[in-house]
N, C-alpha and C positions, 0 to 999 in steps of 0.2 A: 581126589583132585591131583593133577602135575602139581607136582614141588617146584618152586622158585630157585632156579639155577644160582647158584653163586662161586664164583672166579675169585678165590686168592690168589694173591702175585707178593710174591717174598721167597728170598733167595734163598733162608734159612730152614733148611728141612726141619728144624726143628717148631718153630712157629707156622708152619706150613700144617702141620701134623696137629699142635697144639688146637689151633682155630679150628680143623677139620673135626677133632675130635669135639668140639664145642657146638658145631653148628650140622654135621651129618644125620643128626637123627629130626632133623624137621625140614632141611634142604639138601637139594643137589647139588652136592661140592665137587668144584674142579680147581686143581692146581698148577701154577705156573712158577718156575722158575729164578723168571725173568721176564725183563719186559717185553722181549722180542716171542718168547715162545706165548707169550698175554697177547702179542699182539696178530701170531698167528692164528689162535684160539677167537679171538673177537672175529676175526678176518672172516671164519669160514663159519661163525654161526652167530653173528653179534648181536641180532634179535632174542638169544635164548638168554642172557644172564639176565638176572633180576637185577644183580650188584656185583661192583667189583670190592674186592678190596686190597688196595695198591700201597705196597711198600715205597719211599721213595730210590735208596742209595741201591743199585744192582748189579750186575755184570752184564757187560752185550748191551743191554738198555735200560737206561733207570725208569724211575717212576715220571719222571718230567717229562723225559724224551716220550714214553708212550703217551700220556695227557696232550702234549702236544701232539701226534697224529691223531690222537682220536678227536681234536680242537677242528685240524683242518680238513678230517674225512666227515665232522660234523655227529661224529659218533656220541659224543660228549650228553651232547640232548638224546641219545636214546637210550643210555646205561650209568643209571647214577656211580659215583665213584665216591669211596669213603677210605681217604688218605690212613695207613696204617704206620706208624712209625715212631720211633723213639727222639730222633731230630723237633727241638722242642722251642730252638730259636724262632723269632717272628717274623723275619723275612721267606725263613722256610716254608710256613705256613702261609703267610700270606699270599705266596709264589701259587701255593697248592690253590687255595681259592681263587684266586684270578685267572687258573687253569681249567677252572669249572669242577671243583671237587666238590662237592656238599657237606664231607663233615670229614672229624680229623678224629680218632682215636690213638693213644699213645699207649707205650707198654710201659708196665707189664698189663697182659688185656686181663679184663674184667667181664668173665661171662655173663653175666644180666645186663653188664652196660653195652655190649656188642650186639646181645641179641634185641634190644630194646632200639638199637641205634640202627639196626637190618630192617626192623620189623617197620618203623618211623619211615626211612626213605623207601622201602616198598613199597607203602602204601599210601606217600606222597608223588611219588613216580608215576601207582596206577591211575590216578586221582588226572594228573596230571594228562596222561596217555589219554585217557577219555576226554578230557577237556577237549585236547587237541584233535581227535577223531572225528568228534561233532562239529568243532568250528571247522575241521576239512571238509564233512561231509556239506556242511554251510556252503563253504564258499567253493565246493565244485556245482553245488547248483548255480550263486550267483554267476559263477564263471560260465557257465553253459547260456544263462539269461544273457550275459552281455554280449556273447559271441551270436547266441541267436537274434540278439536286437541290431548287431553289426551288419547280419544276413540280412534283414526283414529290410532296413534302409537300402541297401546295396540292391533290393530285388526291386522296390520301390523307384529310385532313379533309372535301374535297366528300363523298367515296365514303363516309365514314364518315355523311353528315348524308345518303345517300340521293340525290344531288346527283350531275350531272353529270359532276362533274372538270374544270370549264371555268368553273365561279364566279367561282373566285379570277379566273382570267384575262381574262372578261369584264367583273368590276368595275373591274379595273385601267385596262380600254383605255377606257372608258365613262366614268371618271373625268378619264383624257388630253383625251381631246375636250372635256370641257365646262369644265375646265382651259384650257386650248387656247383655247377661246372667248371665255373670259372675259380671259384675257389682250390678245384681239386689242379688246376693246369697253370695259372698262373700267378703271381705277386702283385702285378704289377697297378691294382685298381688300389691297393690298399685296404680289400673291405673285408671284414671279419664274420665270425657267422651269426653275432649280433646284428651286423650291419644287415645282411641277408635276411633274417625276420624284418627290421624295422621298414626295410624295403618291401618287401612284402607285404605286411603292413598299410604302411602309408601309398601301397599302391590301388586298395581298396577307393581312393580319392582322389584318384587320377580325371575323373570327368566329371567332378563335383560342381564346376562353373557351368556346368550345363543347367543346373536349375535356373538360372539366368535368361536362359536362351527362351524365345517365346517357342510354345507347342508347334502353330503352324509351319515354323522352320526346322525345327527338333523334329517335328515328323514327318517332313513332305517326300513323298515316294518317288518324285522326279529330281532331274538334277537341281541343283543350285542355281539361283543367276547369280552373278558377280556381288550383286547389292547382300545378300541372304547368303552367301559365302562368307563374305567380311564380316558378318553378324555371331554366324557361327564360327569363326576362328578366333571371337575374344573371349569362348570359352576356357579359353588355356589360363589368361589374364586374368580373367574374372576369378578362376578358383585359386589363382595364387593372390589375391587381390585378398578375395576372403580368410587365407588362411595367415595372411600377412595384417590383420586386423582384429589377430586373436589375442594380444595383451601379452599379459603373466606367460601365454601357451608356448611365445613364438620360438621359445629358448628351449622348446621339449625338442630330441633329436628325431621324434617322429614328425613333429612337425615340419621338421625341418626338412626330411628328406619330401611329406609329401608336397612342403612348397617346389620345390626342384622337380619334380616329376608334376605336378600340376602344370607349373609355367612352361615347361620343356619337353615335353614329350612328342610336340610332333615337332621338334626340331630335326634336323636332319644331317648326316656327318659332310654334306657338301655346302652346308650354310645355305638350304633352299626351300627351307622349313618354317614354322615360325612360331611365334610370336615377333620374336629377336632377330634371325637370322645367323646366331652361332651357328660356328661347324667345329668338326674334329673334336679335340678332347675339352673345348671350352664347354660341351654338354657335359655335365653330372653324367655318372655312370649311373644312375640309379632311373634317371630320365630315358637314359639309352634304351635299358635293359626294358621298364615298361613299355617304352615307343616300339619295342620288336614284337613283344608279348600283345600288344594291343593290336598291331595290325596281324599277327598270326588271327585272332581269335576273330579280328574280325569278317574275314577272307575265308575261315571254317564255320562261318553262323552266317543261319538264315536272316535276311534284314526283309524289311518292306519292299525295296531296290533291286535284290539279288536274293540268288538262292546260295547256299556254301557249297563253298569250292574241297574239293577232296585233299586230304592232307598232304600228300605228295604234288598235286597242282599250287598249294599255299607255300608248300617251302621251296618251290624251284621261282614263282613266281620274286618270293623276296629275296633269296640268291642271285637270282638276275636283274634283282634293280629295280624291277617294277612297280614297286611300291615305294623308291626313293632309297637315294643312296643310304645302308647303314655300316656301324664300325666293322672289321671285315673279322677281329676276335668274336663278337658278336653271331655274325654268320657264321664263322670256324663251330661254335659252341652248339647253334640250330643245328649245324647239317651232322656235328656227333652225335649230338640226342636226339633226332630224330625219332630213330625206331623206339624207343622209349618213350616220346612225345607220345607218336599214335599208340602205342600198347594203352596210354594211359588212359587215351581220348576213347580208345574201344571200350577197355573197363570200365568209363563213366568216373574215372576216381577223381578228376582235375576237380569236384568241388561239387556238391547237390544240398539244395534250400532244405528237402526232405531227410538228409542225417545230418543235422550239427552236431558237432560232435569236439568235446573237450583236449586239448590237446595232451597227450598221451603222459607226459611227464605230471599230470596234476590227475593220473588213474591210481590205481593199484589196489593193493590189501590194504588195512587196517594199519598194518606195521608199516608199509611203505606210505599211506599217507600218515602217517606219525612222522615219518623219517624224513620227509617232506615237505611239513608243514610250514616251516620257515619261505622256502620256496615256492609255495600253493600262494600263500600272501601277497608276495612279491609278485605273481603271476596273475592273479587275481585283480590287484591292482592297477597293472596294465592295461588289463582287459576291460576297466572302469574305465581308465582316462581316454583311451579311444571313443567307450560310449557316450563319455558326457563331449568328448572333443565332436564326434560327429551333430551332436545333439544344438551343441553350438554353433556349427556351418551353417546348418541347416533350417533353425530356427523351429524346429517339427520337436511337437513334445513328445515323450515315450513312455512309454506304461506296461505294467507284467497284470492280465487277469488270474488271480488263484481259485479256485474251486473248494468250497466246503467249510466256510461258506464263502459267495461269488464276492469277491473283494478285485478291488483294484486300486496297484498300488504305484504311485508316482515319485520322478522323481526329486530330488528336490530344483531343481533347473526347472521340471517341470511344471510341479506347483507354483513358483512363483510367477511366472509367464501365463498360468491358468488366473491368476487371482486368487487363490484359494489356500486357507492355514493349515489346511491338513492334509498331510500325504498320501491319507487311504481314504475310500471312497466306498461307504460298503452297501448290498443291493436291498438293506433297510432302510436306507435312507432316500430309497428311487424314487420320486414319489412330489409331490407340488411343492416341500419342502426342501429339497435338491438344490444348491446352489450353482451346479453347474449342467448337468441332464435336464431335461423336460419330463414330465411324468412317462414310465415303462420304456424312457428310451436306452437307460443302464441295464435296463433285464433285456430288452430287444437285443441290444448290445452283445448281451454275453450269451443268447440264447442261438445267436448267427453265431459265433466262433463253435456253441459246441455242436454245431448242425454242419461243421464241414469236415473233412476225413483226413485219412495220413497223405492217400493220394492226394486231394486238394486242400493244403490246408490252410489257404490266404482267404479273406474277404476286407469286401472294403464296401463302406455307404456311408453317407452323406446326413448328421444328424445338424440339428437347430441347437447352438450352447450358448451358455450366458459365459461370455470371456469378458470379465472387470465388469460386469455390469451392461456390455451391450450385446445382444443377440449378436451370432453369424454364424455362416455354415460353416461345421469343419466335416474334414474328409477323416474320415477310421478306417486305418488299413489293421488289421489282427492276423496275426502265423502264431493257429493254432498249435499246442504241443503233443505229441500223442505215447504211449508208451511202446517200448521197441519188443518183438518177440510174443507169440501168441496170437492172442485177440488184444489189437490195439484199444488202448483205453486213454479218454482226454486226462489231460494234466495240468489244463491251463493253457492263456496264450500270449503272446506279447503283440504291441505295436504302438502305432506311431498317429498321431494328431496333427491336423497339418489344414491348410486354409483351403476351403472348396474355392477355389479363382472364379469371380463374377459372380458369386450367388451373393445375395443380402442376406438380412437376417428376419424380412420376413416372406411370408409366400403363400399367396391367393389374398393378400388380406388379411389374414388370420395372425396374430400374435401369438408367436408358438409360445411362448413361454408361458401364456398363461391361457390355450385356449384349449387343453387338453387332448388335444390329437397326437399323438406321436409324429415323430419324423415322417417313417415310411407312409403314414395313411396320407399326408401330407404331400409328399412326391410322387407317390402311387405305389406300384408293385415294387418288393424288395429286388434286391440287386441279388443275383449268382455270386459264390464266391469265385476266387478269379484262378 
C-alpha cells in the first residue's frame, strides 16, 4: 500500500532529523525548514500529506503566519495539522486551535506518544474525507434534481405559451454573456459576478405572470385587439405582484432582482414601454439586460405568428430601433458579441432540456469534492431555495420518481398542499388503499415515464386524485432521467402536479375514486409523451 506522506516543519535540523528518524520507517517523510518552504511544498502537491507537523516560532514564516494561509486558501479542512512546539503558555495554544490545529505535542517528543497521536488524526481525517465524499456525492445528485426540476417548469410555462421549452434557458445564457461583457468594459452598472449569476438566475422568472394570462390570448396566432393587448401587458405586473407576496422571500437578493426584471422588462429606454413607463437609467440594469436578451430570442425562434428571423436580421433589426428604443451600452455589448452569440446558437450550447447538467465547480475527483465540500453545501442550497421559490409562485407541486424500488418522493411544500403525512409514496401501496392515486394509476404513472427515451423524455396526462379529500383532475407533466454515454439507461424522473383547468373530479358518471377504472380507460387512449 502508499505510505501516508507526512510534512515536518521546524527550523531545527536537529528535531527535523530526530522526528524523521522516528517516523520513516512506516511513513513518507518530507521536510521543511520553514514555513514559507511548508508552504511552497503544500502549494504544489497539498492533497499528498496525510499530516503536517508545524513548529510555531521560524524564520521567513512562522507557524501562525502559515496556519493562517492555509485558513484562507481553506487548506486547513484538507490536512490535519499537529502543532509541534515547546512554547507551552495558553494563549500560545489557544491561538494554535482557533487556527484549526487538532492537536499540540510538546517537547521533548516522546515516540509512542507521536506515533499514536499520527496514527489517531489519520484515521480521523480518513473517517472524515469519506464522510464528506458521500454527502458530495449526495448533494451533487440533489443539485442536478433541483436544476432539473428548474428545467421541467421553465419547459412547462414555454410549452404552455406555445414556445419552445428553451426560452427560459436561452434568456438565461444571453443575459450571462452580455453580463459577462459588460463586466469586462465597464464600472459603471456597479454589478459584480455574483450579481451576474443572481441575474441570470432570476431571469428564469421573467414571464412567470404569464400563468395569469387566459390560453386563448397566451396563444392566439393572430394579432392582438387592443382589449387582449391590455390583458396581456399586465403580465409584467402580475408576476411582480406574485413575487412581491412572497413574505420571509422578499428580502432574498434573487428575489429581488427577479421582481425588477418581472415588472420591467418590457420597459423601454425612451419611457415607451410599460407597465410604468420609465426611461433611461430609472430601469434596473438587470431589467435592461433581460429586455434585450428576451426580444433577441424572441425574433430567432419560431412562434405560432412568425417564423425566426436569422441572427444577423435579429441584431441589425434591434440596432436600428425596431424593436424599441434600448440603452445604447447595451447595443455597443450585442454588436461585440455578436459573432460569439451565433457560434453559440450554431453549437446549440445557449442551454438544452436534454443535458442538465451541474455546474462545473460542484464536479471533480474525490479530493476536489473534499476540497469543496464546504462550497457544494452553499451551492446546493441555492439550488433548493430557487426550487421551493419557484414551487411557491407557482402553486404546482414537485416530485422526483426513483427506480428499484418505483418510489416517489415529495416535497415537503408539496405534501402539505397534497394533504398527505408522508413524503414518500411507494408503488406498494397503489392499490384501493392509496390515499392519493386511484388504483394502478401510481404504476400507470411511472410505467409512461419509463416508456419515453433520452430523445423524448417529457410526458404529461391527466389523472383523477383525492386532494384533502375531494376528487379533481390534476395534470402530470414527468422529464424523464436517462444515463449519459453507451446505451442509455432510466434513472428515474422528476415533475410537476398542477390543476387540469375545467375538468371536475368526476367523468361519465363514474366515481373515480372508488369505481376501479383507471384514469386513462376513463379518458380513453393515453396521451404521447410531448
Amino acid at each position: 500500500m502508499e505510505r501516508h506522506k507526512i510534512l515536518i516543519v521546524d527550523d531545527s535540523e536537529m528535531n527535523r532529523e530526530l522526528l524523521s528518524d522516528m517516523l520513516e520507517g512506516d511513513y513518507d517523510v518530507h521536510t521543511a525548514s520553514n514555513g514559507m518552504e511548508a508552504y511552497t511544498m503544500i502549494l504544489n502537491g497539498r492533497h499528498d500529506f496525510s499530516v503536517v507537523l508545524l513548529d510555531i516560532v521560524m524564520p521567513k514564516m512562522d507557524g501562525f503566519e502559515l496556519l493562517e494561509i492555509m485558513n484562507q486558501k481553506d487548506w486547513i479542512n484538507d490536512i490535519p495539522v499537529i502543532m509541534i512546539s515547546s512554547e507551552k503558555d495558553e494563549a500560545t495554544i489557544e491561538r494554535a486551535y482557533d487556527l484549526g490545529v487538532i492537536d499540540f505535542i510538546d517537547r521533548p517528543f516522546n515516540e509512542r506518544v507521536i506515533r499514536r497521536r499520527i496514527t489517531s488524526t489519520i484515521s480521523l481525517s480518513a473517517q472524515q474525507k469519506e464522510l464528506s465524499n458521500f454527502a458530495a456525492s449526495q448533494l451533487y445528485e440533489k443539485a442536478r434534481d433541483n436544476m432539473l426540476m428548474i428545467n421541467i417548469l421553465s419547459h412547462i410555462v414555454e410549452f404552455r405559451n406555445g414556445e419552445s421549452g428553451l426560452h427560459v434557458l436561452h434568456v438565461s445564457m444571453i443575459t450571462k454573456m452580455i453580463l459577462e461583457h459588460l463586466l469586462k468594459t465597464t464600472t459603471k452598472y456597479g454589478i459584480s459576478e455574483k450579481d451576474v449569476s443572481l441575474i441570470c438566475s432570476a431571469s428564469a422568472l421573467h414571464d412567470i405572470g404569464k400563468i395569469a394570462i387566459p390560453d386563448e390570448i397566451l396563444n392566439k396566432p393572430g394579432r392582438f385587439t387592443p382589449e387582449e393587448f391590455a390583458i396581456m401587458k399586465t403580465h409584467s405586473m402580475k408576476g411582480a405582484e406574485m413575487l412581491d407576496e412572497l413574505g420571509m422571500w422578499k428580502d432574498e437578493p434573487l428575489v429581488k432582482y427577479a421582481y425588477e426584471i418581472c415588472r420591467w422588462h418590457h420597459e423601454r429606454w425612451d419611457g415607451k414601454g410599460y407597465p410604468d413607463g420609465i426611461a433611461g437609467e430609472q430601469i434596473p440594469i438587470s431589467a435592461q439586460v433581460v429586455a434585450l436578451a428576451d426580444v433577441y430570442d424572441a425574433l430567432t425562434s419560431k412562434r405560432c405568428y412568425k417564423e425566426a428571423f436569422p441572427h444577423e436580421k435579429a441584431v441589425k433589426m434591434i440596432l436600428n430601433g425596431e424593436c424599441g428604443e434600448m440603452n445604447p451600452d447595451l447595443l455597443s455589448a450585442l454588436s461585440e458579441i455578436s459573432d460569439k452569440l451565433k457560434n453559440e446558437l450554431l453549437k446549440g450550447s445557449l442551454g438544452s432540456l436534454q443535458e442538465i447538467k451541474v455546474p462545473e465547480e460542484i464536479c471533480g475527483t474525490e479530493a476536489q469534492n473534499f476540497d469543496r465540500s464546504r462550497h457544494l453545501v452553499k451551492r446546493v442550497r441555492q439550488l433548493q431555495k430557487k426550487g421551493e421559490l419557484i414551487e411557491t409562485l407557482t402553486r404546482h407541486v414537485m416530485f422526483e420518481l426513483d427506480t428499484n424500488p418505483d418510489v416517489m418522493n415529495l416535497s415537503e411544500l408539496a405534501a402539505e398542499r397534497l394533504g398527505i403525512s408522508e413524503t414518500i409514496i411507494h408503488a406498494a401501496k397503489d392499490g384501493p388503499e392509496s390515499s392519493l392515486f386511484a388504483p394502478g394509476d401510481f404504476a400507470l404513472l411511472v410505467e409512461r415515464a419509463k416508456q419515453t427515451s433520452p430523445e423524448r423524455p417529457f410526458c404529461e396526462d391527466k389523472y383523477l386524485m383525492n386532494i384533502k379529500g375531494q376528487e379533481k383532475w390534476m395534470s402530470i407533466t414527468t422529464r424523464s432521467v436517462w444515463t449519459e454515454g453507451g446505451t442509455p439507461e432510466y434513472q428515474g424522473a422528476v415533475g410537476i402536479i398542477r390543476s387540469a383547468s375545467g375538468l371536475l373530479g368526476k367523468a361519465d358518471g363514474v366515481n373515480r375514486m372508488g369505481g376501479g377504472k383507471t384514469s386513462a380507460e376513463m379518458m380513453g387512449a393515453a396521451q404521447e409523451p410531448l
